[in-house]
DRENNULO-175463 format. One record per residue (C-alpha): chain; x, y, z. Coordinates in steps of 0.5 Angstrom, whole numbers. Example, Ala and Ser with C-alpha at 12.3 -4.5 7.8 and 13.67 -1.06 7.14 Angstrom:
REM residues 2
["A",[25,-9,16]]
["A",[27,-2,14]]
***
This chain:
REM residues 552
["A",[166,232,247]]
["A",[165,237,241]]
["A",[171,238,237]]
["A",[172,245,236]]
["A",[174,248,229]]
["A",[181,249,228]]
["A",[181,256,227]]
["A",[178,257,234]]
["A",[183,253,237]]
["A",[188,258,234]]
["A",[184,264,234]]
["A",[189,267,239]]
["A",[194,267,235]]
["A",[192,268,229]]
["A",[189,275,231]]
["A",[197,278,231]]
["A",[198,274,225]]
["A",[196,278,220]]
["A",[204,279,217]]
["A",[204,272,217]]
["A",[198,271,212]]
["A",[201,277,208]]
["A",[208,272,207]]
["A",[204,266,207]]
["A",[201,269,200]]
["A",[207,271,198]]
["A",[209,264,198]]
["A",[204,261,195]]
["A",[205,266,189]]
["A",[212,265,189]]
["A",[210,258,189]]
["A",[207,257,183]]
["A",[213,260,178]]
["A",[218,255,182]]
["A",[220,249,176]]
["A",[215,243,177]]
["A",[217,239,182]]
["A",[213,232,181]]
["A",[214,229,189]]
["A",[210,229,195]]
["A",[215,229,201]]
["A",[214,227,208]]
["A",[220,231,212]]
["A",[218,229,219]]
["A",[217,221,217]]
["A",[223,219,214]]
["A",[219,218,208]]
["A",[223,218,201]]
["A",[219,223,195]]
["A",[214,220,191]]
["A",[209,221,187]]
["A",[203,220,191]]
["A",[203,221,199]]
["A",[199,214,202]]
["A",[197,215,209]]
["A",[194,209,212]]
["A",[190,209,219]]
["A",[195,204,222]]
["A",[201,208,220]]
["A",[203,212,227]]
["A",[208,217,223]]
["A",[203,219,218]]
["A",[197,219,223]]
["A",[202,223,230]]
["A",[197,225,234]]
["A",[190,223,235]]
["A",[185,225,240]]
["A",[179,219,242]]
["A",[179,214,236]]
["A",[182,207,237]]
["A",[185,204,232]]
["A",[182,198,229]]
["A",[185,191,225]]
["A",[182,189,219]]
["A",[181,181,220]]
["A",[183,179,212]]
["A",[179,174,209]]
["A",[184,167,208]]
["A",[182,162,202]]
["A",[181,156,205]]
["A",[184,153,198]]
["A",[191,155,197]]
["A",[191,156,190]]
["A",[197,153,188]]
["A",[198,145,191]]
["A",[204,140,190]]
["A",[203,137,183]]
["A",[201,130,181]]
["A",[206,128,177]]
["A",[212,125,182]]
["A",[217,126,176]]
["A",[215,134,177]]
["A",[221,139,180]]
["A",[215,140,186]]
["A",[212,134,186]]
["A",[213,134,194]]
["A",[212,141,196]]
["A",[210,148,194]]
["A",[213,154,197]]
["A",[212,161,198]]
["A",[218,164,200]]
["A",[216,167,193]]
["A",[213,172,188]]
["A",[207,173,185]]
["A",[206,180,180]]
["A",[200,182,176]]
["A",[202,185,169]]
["A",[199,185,163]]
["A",[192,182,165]]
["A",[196,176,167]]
["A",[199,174,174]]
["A",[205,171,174]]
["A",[209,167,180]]
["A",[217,165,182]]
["A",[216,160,188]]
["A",[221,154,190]]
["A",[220,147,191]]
["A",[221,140,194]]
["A",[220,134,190]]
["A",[220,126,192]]
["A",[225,122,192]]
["A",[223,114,190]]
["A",[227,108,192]]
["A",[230,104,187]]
["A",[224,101,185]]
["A",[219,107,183]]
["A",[217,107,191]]
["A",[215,114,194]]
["A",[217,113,202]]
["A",[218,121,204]]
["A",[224,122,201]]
["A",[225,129,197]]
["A",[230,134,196]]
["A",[229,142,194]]
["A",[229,143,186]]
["A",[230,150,183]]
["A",[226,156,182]]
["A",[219,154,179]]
["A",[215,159,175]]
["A",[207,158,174]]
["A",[202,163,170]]
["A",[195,165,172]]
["A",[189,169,168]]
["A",[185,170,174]]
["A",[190,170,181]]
["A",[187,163,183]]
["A",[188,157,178]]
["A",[194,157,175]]
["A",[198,153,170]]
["A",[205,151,170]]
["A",[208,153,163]]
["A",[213,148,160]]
["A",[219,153,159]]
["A",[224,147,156]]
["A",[230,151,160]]
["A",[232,145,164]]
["A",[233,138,163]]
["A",[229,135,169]]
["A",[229,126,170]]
["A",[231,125,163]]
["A",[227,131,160]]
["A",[226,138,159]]
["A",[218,138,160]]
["A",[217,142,166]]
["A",[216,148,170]]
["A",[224,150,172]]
["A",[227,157,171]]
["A",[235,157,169]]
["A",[239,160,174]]
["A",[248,160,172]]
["A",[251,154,170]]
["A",[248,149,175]]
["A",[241,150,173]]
["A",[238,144,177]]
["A",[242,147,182]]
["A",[236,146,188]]
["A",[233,154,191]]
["A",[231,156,198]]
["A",[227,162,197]]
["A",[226,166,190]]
["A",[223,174,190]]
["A",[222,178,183]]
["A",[221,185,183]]
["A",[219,188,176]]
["A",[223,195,175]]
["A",[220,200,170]]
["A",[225,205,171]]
["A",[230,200,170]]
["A",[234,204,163]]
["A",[237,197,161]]
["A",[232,193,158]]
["A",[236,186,159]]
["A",[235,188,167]]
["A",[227,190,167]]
["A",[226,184,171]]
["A",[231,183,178]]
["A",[231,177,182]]
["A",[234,174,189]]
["A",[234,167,190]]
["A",[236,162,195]]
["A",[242,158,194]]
["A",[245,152,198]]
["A",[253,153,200]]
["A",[255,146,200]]
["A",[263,148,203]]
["A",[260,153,208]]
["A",[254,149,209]]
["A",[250,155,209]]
["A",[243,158,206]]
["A",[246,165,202]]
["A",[243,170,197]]
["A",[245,171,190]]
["A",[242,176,184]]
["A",[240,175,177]]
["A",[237,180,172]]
["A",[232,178,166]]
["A",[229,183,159]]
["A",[222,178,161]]
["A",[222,175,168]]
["A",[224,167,164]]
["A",[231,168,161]]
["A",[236,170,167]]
["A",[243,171,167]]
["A",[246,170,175]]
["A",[250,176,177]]
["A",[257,177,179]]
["A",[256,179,187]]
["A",[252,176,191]]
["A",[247,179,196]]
["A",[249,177,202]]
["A",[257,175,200]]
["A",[259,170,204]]
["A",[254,170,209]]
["A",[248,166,212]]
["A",[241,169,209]]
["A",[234,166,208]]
["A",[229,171,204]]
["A",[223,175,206]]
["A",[223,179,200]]
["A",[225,184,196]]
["A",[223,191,193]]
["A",[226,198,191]]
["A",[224,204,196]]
["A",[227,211,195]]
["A",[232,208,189]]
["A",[235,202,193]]
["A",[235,196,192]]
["A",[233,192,199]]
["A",[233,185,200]]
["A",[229,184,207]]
["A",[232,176,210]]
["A",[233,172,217]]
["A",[241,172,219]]
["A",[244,172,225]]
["A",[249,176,229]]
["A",[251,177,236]]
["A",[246,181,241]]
["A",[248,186,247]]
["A",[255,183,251]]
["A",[256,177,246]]
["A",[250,174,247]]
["A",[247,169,242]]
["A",[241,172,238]]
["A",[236,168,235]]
["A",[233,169,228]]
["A",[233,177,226]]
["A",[231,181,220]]
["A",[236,184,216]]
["A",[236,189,210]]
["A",[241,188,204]]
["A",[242,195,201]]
["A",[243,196,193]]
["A",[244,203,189]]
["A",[244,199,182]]
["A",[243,192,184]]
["A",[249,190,181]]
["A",[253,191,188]]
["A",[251,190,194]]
["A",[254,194,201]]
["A",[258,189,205]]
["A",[254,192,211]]
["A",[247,189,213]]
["A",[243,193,217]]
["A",[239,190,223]]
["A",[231,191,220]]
["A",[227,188,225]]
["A",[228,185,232]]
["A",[223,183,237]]
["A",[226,183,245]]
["A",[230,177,246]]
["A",[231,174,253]]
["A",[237,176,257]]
["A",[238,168,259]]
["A",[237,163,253]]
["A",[237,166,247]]
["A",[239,164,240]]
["A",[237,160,234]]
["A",[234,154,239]]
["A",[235,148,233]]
["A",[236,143,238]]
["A",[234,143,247]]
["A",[241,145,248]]
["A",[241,152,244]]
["A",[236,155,248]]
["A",[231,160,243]]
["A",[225,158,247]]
["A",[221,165,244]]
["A",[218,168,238]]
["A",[223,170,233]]
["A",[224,173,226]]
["A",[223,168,221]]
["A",[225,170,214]]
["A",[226,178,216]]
["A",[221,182,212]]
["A",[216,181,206]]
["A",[214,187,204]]
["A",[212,192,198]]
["A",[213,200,197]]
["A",[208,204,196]]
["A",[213,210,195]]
["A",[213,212,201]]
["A",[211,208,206]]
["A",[213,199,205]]
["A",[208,195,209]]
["A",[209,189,210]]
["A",[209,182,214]]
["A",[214,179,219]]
["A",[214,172,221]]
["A",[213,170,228]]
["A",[216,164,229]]
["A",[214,161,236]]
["A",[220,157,237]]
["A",[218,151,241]]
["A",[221,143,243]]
["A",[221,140,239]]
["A",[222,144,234]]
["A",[218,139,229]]
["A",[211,135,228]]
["A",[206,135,233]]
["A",[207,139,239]]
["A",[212,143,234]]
["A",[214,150,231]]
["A",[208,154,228]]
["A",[209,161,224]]
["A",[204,167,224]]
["A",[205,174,220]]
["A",[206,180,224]]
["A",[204,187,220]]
["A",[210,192,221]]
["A",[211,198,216]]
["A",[217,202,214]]
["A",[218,209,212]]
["A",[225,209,210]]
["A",[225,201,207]]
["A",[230,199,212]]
["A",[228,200,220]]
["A",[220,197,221]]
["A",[217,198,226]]
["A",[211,193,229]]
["A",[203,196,228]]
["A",[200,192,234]]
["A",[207,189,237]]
["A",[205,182,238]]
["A",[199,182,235]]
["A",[199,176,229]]
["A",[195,179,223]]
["A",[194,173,220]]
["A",[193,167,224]]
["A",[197,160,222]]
["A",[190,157,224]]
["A",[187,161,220]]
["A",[190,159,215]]
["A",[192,152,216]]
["A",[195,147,211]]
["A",[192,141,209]]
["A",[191,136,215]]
["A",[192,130,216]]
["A",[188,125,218]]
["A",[189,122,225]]
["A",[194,128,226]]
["A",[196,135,230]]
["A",[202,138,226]]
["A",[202,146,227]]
["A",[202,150,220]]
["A",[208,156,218]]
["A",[207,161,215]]
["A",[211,164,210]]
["A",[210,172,208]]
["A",[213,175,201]]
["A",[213,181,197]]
["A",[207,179,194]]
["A",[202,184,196]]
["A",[198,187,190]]
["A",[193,192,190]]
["A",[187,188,185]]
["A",[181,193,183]]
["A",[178,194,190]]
["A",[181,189,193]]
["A",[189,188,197]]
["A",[191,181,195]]
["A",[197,178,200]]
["A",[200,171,197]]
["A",[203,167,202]]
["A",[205,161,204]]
["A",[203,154,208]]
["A",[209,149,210]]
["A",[205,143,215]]
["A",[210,142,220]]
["A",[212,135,220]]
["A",[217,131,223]]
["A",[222,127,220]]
["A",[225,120,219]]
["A",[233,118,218]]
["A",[235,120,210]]
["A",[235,114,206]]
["A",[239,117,201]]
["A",[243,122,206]]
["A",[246,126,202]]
["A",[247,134,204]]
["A",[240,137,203]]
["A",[236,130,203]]
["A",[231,129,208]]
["A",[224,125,210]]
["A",[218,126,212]]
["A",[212,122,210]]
["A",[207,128,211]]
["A",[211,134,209]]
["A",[207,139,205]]
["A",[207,146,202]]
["A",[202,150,199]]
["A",[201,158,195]]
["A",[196,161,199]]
["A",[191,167,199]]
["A",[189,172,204]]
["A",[184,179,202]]
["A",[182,186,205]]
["A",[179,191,201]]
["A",[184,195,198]]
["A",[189,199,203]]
["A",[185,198,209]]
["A",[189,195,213]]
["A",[186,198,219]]
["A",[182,203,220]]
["A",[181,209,227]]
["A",[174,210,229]]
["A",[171,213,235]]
["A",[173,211,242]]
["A",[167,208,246]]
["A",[163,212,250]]
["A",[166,217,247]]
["A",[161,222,241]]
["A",[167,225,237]]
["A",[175,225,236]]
["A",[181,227,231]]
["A",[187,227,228]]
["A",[194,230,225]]
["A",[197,228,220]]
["A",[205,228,219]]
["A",[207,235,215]]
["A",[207,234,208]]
["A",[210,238,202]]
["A",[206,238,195]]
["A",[208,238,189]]
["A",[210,244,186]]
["A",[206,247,180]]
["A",[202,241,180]]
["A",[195,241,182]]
["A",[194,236,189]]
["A",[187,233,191]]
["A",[186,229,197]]
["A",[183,222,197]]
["A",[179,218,203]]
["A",[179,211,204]]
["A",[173,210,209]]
["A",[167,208,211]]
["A",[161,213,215]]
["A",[164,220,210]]
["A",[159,224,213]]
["A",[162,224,219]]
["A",[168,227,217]]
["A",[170,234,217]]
["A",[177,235,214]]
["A",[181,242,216]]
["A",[188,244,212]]
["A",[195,248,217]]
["A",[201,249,215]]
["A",[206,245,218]]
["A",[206,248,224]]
["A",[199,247,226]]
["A",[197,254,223]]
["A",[190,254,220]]
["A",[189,256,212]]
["A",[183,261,211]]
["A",[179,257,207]]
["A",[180,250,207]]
["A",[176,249,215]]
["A",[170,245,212]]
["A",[172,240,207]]
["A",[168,234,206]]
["A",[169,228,202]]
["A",[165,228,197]]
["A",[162,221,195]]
["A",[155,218,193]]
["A",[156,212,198]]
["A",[157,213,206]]
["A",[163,207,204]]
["A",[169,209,199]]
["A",[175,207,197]]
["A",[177,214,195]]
["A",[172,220,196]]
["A",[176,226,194]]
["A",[175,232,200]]
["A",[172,238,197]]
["A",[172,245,200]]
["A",[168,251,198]]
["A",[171,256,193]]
["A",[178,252,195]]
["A",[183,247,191]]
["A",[189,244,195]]
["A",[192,245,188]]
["A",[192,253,191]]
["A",[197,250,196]]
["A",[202,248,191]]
["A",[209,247,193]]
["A",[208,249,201]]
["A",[208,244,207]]
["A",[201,242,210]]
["A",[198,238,216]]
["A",[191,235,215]]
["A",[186,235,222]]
["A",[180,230,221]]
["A",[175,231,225]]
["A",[170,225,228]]
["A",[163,226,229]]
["A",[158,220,230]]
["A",[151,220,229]]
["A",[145,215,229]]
["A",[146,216,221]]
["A",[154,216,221]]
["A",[159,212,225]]
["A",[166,214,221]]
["A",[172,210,220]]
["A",[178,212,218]]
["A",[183,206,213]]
["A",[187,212,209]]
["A",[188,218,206]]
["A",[191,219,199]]
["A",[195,225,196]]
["A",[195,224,188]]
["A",[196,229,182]]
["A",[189,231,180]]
["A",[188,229,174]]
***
């Protein structure tokens, strides 16, 4: 089927919208004495205004509507090393284990990491038998994202010494942490703020995991924050970022589903305005269908929660526009622990608003616990949990995604029983690495017997008096013709032919060219992109993401 172009689709109308051209035009002139507004603005998605618009193939409400493609996921390519493991000094804060419900941030040339740990507990007499307890916030340095060293900070003594990794967080420093995200945020006007944290902490009276918050001029120095993210209720965090000028915090919680029923692990949002107070309100972020008998938590035979639940809510990273992200899906299973137990893989959710996401392909892991398995065991069969975060870093032409290992293994008696102890002679936990090229998350290519195919864009206002050029992620270029409307499917004389420009038939970012015509001429207006497919024997094209970006 041959894809006719846009202005015969419309040729109809257009033939009694001479006045509408003549008022398009004056709009365009009188567009260009508007004061220069530097934001891009999705109307129809739900998007905050950025200052670039990022489009990307497995998004539904940047891509609406589409006509014989089929979307495809990118499979990531996992490191089977983790690039971070458990020390080899049994006196280290994370002698036991490593785990990422944490941070990686890339500044400077530098990588740095927030992670939090288990260390080894030894009998009287220097024994190692499985005992361990969680220590507090750890922080690791990196030249090149993969081998990483644990710097000596001299904040907290630690067994008798302050040679160690540990990061001081409020009056109890060696309090133990169950999760820690960081975000840096260069809008910030408070220096002493630039750097804001989240973090995981054991409520010893309510017996609950809650959420607190902590600020820093340079990622090492914290000072705790007066409120706390989550007040006096239960989370366990997936991440943090800032969409459209909140602050969100992204966990697990629990709740009462439809008539009472118990709900098992769900994805809640934290929302912030400053980062210094906290809506009391927590709004549901993410949830998967729940049975109508047998619902809940599931940490024991009798509580039910047989089924995939939300583990950790959601680890996601702002683009401005749109966050994308990982969820855990934790197959909640009897028994909960060891072989035969509980393994987690990671979901690919994505949300135009930061609070409400919505699942890619429902159902469909996006990185596989097989994939990305922890260490094993010899002779053993213990099932791996995966830990997303909001470390999804865009490095040179790749997309890096940290994510965690946890060896699902069974436990023994606590010798120490004390509140937070536990024993397990092969509990492990591991930093790990998964890549894609860069944003190509997914990409849409011709359906099967078909020979060509197309698509709209959700209506995007550009900029006011700011030059616009329009960048495409994709493979098979010259397969593309790439048509500009206005936000009401009407064509744009001049802008039915263009073409991504680029030496290579494969590019990250092929600027669209049109003849005799710039997008910087559509300055402030309301526009819809048409993408037309044509395969040939010297072209398959597919489609990872677009871009819209101040041309420089």
């Amino acid at each position: 089927m041959k894809i006719p172009p846009l202005s015969k689709i419309t040729s109809a109308r257009c033939i009694g919208n001479v006045g509408y051209f003549l008022l398009s035009a004056l709009v365009a002139s009188a567009g260009a004495t508007r004061p220069t507004d530097r934001f891009y603005r999705l109307p129809m998605a739900g998007s905050p205004a950025s200052q670039e618009a990022l489009l990307l193939a497995v998004d539904a409400k940047a891509f609406p509507m589409m006509l014989d493609l089929t979307l495809h996921l990118t499979k990531p390519n996992v490191r089977r090393d983790p690039v971070l493991v458990p020390s080899t000094n049994p006196d280290a804060p994370d002698s036991k284990a490593v785990h990422f419900n944490g941070t990686v941030i890339r500044e400077n040339g530098r990588f740095r990491m927030w992670y939090y740990a288990f260390h080894s507990i030894p009998t009287d007499n220097g024994q190692i038998d499985g005992e361990f307890g969680i220590s507090p916030i750890c922080y690791a340095e990196s030249s090149d994202g993969l081998s990483w060293t644990r710097p000596d900070l001299g904040q907290v003594e630690w067994r008798g010494n302050r040679r160690n990794n540990i990061i001081a967080i409020g009056p109890d420093p060696a309090r133990g942490s169950n999760c820690v995200t960081v975000i840096r945020d260069d809008e910030e006007p408070r220096p002493e703020q630039r750097y804001k944290m989240a973090f995981g902490f054991q409520d010893t009276e309510l017996k609950i995991s809650r959420i607190g918050a902590a600020v820093s001029p340079d990622g090492l120095r914290w000072t705790r924050l007066a409120n706390d993210v989550t007040g006096k209720s239960f989370g366990e965090i997936g991440g943090l970022y800032k969409h459209g000028g909140n602050y969100v915090v992204n966990a697990q919680s629990w709740g009462r589903g439809e008539g009472e029923r118990p709900q098992g692990r769900t994805g809640y949002a934290w929302i912030s305005p400053d980062f210094d107070t906290w809506l009391p309100e927590p709004a549901p972020s993410f949830k998967v269908a729940e049975p109508l008998v047998g619902s809940g938590m599931g940490t024991n035979p009798r509580d039910g929660g047989n089924y995939t639940q939300v583990h950790l809510g959601v680890g996601g990273a702002s683009y401005g526009n749109v966050v994308v992200g990982l969820w855990g899906m934790w197959h909640n299973r009897q028994p909960n622990w060891g072989e035969g137990g509980i393994d987690c893989d990671l979901g690919l959710v994505l949300s135009h608003n930061g609070i409400q996401f919505e699942e890619v392909v429902k159902g469909v892991p996006y990185i596989r616990s097989v994939d990305s398995p922890a260490d094993p065991v010899p002779g053993r069969s213990f099932p791996t949990v995966l830990n997303q975060s909001n470390s999804i870093l865009n490095v040179g032409d790749e997309t890096w995604i940290y994510h965690g290992r946890w060896r699902n293994t069974d436990f023994q008696p606590s010798r120490t029983r004390k509140q937070f102890h536990h024993r397990s002679v092969h509990y492990w936990g591991a930093v790990a690495l998964a890549t894609i090229p860069r944003d190509r998350w997914g990409g849409l290519a011709i359906s099967v017997g078909k020979d060509s195919g197309s698509l709209w864009s959700t209506a995007v206002t550009l900029p006011a008096g700011i030059p616009t050029k329009l960048g495409v992620n994709g493979s098979g270029l010259k397969g593309f013709r790439i048509e500009v409307a206005d936000e009401h499917f009407r064509p744009i004389a001049g802008f039915a032919d263009g073409r991504a420009i680029s030496p290579t038939d494969d590019h990250l970012e092929s600027e669209v060219r049109w003849s005799g015509r710039t997008l910087g001429e559509l300055s402030g207006r309301t526009v819809r992109i048409r993408t037309i497919f044509t395969g040939s024997s010297e072209s398959s094209p597919r489609l990872y993401a677009m871009k819209l970006s101040p041309a420089r």
